[in-house]
C-alpha positions as CSV (number, residue, x, y, z in Angstrom):
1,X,-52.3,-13.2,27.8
2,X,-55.0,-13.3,30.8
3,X,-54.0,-11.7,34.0
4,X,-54.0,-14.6,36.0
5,X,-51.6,-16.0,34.0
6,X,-49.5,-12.9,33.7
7,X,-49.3,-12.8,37.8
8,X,-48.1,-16.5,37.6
9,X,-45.3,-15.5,35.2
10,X,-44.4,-12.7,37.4
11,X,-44.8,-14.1,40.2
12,X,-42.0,-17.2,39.2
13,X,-38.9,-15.0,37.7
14,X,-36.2,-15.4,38.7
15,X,-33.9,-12.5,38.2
16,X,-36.0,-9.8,39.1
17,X,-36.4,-8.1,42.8
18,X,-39.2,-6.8,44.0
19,X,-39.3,-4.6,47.2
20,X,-39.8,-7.4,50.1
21,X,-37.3,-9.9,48.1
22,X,-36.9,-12.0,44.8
23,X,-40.1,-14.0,44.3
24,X,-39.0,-17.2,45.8
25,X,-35.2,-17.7,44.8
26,X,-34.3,-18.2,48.7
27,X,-37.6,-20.5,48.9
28,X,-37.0,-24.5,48.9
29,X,-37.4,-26.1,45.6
30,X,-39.4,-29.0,46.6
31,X,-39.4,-31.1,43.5
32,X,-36.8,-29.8,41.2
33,X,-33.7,-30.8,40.6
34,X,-30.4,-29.0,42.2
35,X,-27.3,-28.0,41.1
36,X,-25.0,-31.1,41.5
37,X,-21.0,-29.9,41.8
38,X,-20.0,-33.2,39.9
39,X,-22.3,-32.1,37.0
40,X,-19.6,-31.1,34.3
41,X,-20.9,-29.0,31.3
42,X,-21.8,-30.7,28.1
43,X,-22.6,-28.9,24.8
44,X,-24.2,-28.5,22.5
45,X,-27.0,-29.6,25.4
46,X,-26.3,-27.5,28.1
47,X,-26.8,-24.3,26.1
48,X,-30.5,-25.5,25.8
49,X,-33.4,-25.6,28.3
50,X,-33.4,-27.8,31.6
51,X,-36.9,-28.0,32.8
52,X,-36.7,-29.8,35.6
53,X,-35.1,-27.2,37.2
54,X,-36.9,-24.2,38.6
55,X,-35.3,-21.0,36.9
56,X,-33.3,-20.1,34.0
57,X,-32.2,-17.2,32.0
58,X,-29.9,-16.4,28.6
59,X,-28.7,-12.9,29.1
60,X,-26.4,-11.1,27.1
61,X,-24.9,-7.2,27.8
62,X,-23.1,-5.3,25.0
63,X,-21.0,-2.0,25.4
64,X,-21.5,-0.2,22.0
65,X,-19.9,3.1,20.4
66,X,-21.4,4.8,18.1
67,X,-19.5,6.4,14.9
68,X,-18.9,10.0,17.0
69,X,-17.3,8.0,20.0
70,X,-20.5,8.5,21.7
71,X,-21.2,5.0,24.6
72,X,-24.5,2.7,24.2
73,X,-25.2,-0.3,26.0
74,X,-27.6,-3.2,25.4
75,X,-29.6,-5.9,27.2
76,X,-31.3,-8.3,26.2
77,X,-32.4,-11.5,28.3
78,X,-34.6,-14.6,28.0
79,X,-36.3,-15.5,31.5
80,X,-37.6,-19.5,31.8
81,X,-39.7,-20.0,35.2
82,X,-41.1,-23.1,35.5
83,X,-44.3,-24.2,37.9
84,X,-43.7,-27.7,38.2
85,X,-40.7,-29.4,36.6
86,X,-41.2,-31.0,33.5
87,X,-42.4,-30.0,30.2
88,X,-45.4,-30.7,28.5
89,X,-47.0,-29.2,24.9
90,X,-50.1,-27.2,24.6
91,X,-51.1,-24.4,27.4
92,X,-50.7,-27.3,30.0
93,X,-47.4,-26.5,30.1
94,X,-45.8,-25.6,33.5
95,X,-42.9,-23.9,31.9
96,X,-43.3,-19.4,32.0
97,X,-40.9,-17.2,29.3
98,X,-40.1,-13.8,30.2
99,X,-38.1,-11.4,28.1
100,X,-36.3,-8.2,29.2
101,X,-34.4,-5.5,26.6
102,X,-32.7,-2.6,27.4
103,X,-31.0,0.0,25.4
104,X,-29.3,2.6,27.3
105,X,-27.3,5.8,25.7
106,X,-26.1,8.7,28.0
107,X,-28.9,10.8,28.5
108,X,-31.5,8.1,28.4
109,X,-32.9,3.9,28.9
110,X,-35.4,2.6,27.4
111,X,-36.9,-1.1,28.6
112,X,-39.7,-3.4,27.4
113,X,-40.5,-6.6,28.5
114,X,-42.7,-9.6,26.9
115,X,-44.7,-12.7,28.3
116,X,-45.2,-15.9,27.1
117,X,-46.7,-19.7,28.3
118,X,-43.8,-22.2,27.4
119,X,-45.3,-25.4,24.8
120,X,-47.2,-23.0,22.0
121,X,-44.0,-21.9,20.5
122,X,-44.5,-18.1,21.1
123,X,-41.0,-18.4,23.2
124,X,-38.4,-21.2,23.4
125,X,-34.7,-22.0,23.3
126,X,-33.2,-25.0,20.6
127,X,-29.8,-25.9,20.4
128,X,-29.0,-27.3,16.8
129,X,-28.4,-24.8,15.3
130,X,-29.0,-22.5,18.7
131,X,-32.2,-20.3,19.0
132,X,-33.6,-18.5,21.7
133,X,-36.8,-16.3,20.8
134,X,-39.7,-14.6,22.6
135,X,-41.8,-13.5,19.7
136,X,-39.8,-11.6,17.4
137,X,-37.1,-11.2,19.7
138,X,-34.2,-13.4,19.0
139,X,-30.6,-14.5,19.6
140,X,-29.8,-17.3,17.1
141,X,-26.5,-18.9,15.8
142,X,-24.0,-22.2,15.9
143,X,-24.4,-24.4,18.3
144,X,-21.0,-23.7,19.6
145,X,-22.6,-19.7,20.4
146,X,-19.4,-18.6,18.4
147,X,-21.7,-16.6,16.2
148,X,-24.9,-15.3,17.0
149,X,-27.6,-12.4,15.4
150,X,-29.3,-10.5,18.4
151,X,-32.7,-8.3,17.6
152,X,-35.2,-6.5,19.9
153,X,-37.4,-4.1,19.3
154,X,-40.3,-2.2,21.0
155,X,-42.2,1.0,20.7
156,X,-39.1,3.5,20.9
157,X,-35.8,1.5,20.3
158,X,-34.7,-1.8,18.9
159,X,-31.1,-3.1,18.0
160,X,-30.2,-5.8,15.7
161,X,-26.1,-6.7,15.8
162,X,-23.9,-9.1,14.8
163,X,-21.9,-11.4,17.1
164,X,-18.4,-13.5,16.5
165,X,-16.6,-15.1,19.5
166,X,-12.4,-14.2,19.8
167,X,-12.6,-17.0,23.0
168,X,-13.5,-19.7,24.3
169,X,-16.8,-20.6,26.6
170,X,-15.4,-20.0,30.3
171,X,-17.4,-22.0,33.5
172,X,-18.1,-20.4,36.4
173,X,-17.2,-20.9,39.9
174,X,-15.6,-24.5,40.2
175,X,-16.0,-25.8,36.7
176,X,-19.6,-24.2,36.4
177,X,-21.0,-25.0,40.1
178,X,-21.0,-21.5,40.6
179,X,-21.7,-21.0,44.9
180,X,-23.8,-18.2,46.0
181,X,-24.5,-18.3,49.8
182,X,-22.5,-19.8,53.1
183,X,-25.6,-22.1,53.4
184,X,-24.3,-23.9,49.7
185,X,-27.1,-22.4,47.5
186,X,-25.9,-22.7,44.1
187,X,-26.3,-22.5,40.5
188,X,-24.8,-23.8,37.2
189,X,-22.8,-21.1,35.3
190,X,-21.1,-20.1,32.6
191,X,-20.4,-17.5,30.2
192,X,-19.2,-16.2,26.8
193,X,-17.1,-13.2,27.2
194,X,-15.4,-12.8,24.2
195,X,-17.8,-11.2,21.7
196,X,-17.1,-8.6,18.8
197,X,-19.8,-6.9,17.6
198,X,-21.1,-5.0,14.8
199,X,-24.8,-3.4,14.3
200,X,-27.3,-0.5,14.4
201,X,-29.1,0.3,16.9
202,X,-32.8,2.5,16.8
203,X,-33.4,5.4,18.5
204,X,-36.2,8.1,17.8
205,X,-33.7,9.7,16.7
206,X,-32.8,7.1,14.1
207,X,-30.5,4.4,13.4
208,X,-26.9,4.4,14.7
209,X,-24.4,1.7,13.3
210,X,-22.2,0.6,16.2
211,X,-19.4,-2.0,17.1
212,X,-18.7,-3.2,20.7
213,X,-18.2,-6.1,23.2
214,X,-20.6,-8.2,24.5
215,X,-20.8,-10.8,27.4
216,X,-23.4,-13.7,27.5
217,X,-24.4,-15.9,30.5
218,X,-26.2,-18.8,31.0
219,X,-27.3,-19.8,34.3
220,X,-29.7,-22.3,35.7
221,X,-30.9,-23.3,39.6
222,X,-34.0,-23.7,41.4
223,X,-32.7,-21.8,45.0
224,X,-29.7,-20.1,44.2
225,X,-30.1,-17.9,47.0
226,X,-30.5,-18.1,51.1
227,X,-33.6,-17.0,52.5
228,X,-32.0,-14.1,54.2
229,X,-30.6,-12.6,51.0
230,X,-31.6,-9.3,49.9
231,X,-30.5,-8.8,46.3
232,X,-27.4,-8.7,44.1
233,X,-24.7,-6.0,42.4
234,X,-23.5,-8.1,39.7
235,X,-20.4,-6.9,36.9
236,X,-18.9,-7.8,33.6
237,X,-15.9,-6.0,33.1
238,X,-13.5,-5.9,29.8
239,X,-10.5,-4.4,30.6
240,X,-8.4,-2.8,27.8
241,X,-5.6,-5.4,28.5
242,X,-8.1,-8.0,27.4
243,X,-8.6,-9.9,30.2
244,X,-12.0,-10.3,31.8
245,X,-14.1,-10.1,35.5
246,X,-17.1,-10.8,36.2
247,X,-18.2,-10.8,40.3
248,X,-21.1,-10.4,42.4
249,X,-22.0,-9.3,45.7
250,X,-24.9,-10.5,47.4
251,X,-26.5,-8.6,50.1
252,X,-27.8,-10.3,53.4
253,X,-29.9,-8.8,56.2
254,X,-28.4,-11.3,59.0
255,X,-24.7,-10.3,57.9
256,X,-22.0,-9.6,55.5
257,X,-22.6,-9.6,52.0
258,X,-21.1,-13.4,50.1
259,X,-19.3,-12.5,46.9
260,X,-17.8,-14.4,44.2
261,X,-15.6,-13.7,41.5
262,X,-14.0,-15.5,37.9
263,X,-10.7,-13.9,36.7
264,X,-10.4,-14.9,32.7
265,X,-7.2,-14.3,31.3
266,X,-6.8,-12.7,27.6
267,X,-6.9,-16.7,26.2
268,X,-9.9,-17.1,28.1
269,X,-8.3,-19.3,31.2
270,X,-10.7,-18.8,34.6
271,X,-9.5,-18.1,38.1
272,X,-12.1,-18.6,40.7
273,X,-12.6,-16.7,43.9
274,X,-14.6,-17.5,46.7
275,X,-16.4,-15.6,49.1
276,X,-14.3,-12.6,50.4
277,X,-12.0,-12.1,48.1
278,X,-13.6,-9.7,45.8
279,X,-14.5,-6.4,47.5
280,X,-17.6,-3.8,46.1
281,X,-17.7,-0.7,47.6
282,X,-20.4,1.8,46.9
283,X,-18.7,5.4,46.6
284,X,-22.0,7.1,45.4
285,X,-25.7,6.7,45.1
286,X,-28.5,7.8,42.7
287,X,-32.1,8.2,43.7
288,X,-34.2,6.3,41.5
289,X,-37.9,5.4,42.1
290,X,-37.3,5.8,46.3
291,X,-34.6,4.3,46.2
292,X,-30.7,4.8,46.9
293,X,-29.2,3.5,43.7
294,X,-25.2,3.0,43.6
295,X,-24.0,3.6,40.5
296,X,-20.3,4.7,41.4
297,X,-18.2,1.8,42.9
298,X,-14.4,0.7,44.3
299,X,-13.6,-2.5,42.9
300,X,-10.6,-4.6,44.2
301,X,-9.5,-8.2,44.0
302,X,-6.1,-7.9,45.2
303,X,-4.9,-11.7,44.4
304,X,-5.0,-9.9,41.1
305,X,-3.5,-6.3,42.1
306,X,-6.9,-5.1,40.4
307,X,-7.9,-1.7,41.6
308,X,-10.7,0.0,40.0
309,X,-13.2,2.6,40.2
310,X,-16.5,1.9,37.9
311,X,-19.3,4.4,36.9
312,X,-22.2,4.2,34.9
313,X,-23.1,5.7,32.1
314,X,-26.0,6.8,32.6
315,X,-27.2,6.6,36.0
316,X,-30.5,6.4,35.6
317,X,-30.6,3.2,34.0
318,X,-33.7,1.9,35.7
319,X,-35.4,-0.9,34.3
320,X,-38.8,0.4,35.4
321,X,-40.9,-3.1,34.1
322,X,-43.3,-5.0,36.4
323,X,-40.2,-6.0,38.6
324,X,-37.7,-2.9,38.4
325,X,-34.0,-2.9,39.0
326,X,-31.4,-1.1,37.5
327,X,-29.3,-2.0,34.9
328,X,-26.5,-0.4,32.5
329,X,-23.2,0.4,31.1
330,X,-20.3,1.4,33.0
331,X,-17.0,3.0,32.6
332,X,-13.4,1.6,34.2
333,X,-11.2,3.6,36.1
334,X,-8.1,3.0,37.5
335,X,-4.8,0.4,36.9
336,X,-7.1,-1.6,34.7
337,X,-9.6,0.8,32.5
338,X,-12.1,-0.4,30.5
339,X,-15.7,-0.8,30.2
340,X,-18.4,-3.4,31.5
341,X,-21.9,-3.9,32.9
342,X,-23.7,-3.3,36.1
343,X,-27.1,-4.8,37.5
344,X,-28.6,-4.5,40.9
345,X,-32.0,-6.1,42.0
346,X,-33.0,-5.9,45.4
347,X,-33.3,-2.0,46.3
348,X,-36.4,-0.9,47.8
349,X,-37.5,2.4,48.5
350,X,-36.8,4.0,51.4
């Protein structure tokens, strides 16, 4: 891939912070189509590529154990970030592919990243049956997602695992019109939180066979955020009892932060909150790259009694790729334990 190119990918994705703020997410989307709150999810379609809007991902976390008891965690995600919004074949297409993978164990992360112009075929998402690939890395299954084969690899770790559904498809937010900002910004969400899984992961060390939980999310918008926010602490939690959270918090320099949250009960039913009632609480910090990472937090959403402490893994989960931000495993403490994901984008150094 020519630089120039490569500076237009990076320059349009959508996920990842850099230090002054997240390469255009709070910038209007002149052009593009917006999330519309009467838009109801349809499938198999939905879990496919929408190119008229501006940005996209497929990202799915997994909390693994290996044979001795000992935590993993993986990543792997599938960026779209389109220039203008249509799609054409050839190397006229608008339409840039990014791909992120993480593998994190308690002593270490390990990250790699690949690039790609959308209409050659090196990266792409189908839906019947579902395929989403950068390369060689792929997640493909059903079209219902209710089984899927996951497989990364790079220079010094790679995964491939096994995925079956024990729930249903849950929408975000209000039916999947998931709000992120007091101005209306917004996005279409949903996820799949109900994933067994079974594997091996590589490590220098060697292969490890492992079995786990894992969460997918699909989201797509072209200016899900405000212009005045920061950067995002986002979590997936599974909580021994079965049920489900997943909430952000998104920072703003001209106030309080705007959170959201989805409570999904053990048969996969969601409860909504809106801004205010979840609370994150930073209780410690890392320093990571200049930068005051929290990776110890209070969690509460008292409309659900839940009271929780979370901490990571391995704190020094730092996806150090051309947009770093940290990203990893956690632990649950508290009247609900169990175990989840963390990511934070946004943190600059001091």
């Amino acid at each position: 891939m020519n630089g120039n190119l490569a500076a237009a990918c990076l320059l349009c994705l959508p996920t990842i912070a850099d230090a002054q703020g997240f390469a255009g997410l709070g910038s209007d989307a002149v052009g593009f189509a917006l999330p519309d709150p009467a838009h109801r999810l349809t499938f198999p379609e939905d879990h496919g590529a929408h190119p008229a809007f501006r940005i996209e991902w497929w990202y799915l976390t997994a909390n693994l154990t290996g044979p001795d008891g000992t935590d993993y965690g993986i990543q792997w995600t599938l960026f779209r970030s389109a220039l203008a919004p249509f799609e054409e074949a050839g190397w006229a297409s608008p339409q840039i592919w990014l791909g992120n993978a993480g593998l994190t164990t308690p002593t270490t992360h390990f990250a790699a990243e690949k690039l790609a112009r959308g209409g050659t075929g090196q990266a792409g998402v189908e839906t019947v049956p579902f395929a989403a690939w950068i390369d060689d890395w792929r997640m493909a299954g059903t079209e219902t997602l209710d089984r899927l084969t996951l497989s990364a690899s790079a220079e010094d770790f790679g995964y491939e695992l096994t995925l079956n559904a024990t729930g249903p498809l849950v929408p975000q937010g209000e039916d999947g019109y998931s709000v992120k900002s007091a101005g209306g910004q917004a996005s279409h969400y949903y996820s799949q939180p109900f994933y067994e899984i079974a594997g091996t992961i590589s490590l220098p060390e060697g292969d490890i066979p492992v079995t786990g939980q894992g969460w997918l999310d699909r989201e797509w918008s072209s200016q899900p955020l405000a212009d005045t926010q920061d950067g995002w602490d986002w979590i997936s939690l599974h909580f021994d009892s079965g049920a489900k959270l997943m909430g952000f918090r998104l920072r703003d320099r001209s106030g309080p932060p705007f959170t959201s949250a989805t409570w999904i009960s053990t048969d996969g039913t969601p409860t909504p909150y809106s801004d205010g009632e979840l609370t994150m609480r930073p209780l410690a910090t890392t320093d990571i790259a200049g930068a005051k990472i929290p990776t110890r937090w209070q969690i509460d959403l008292p409309a659900q009694a839940l009271s929780v402490e979370i901490d990571a893994i391995n704190p020094n989960a730092w996806m150090d790729l051309s947009f770093p931000y940290w990203e990893g495993p956690v632990r649950i403490t508290g009247n609900q334990p169990g175990r989840g994901y963390l990511e934070m984008t946004g943190y600059a150094a001091e």
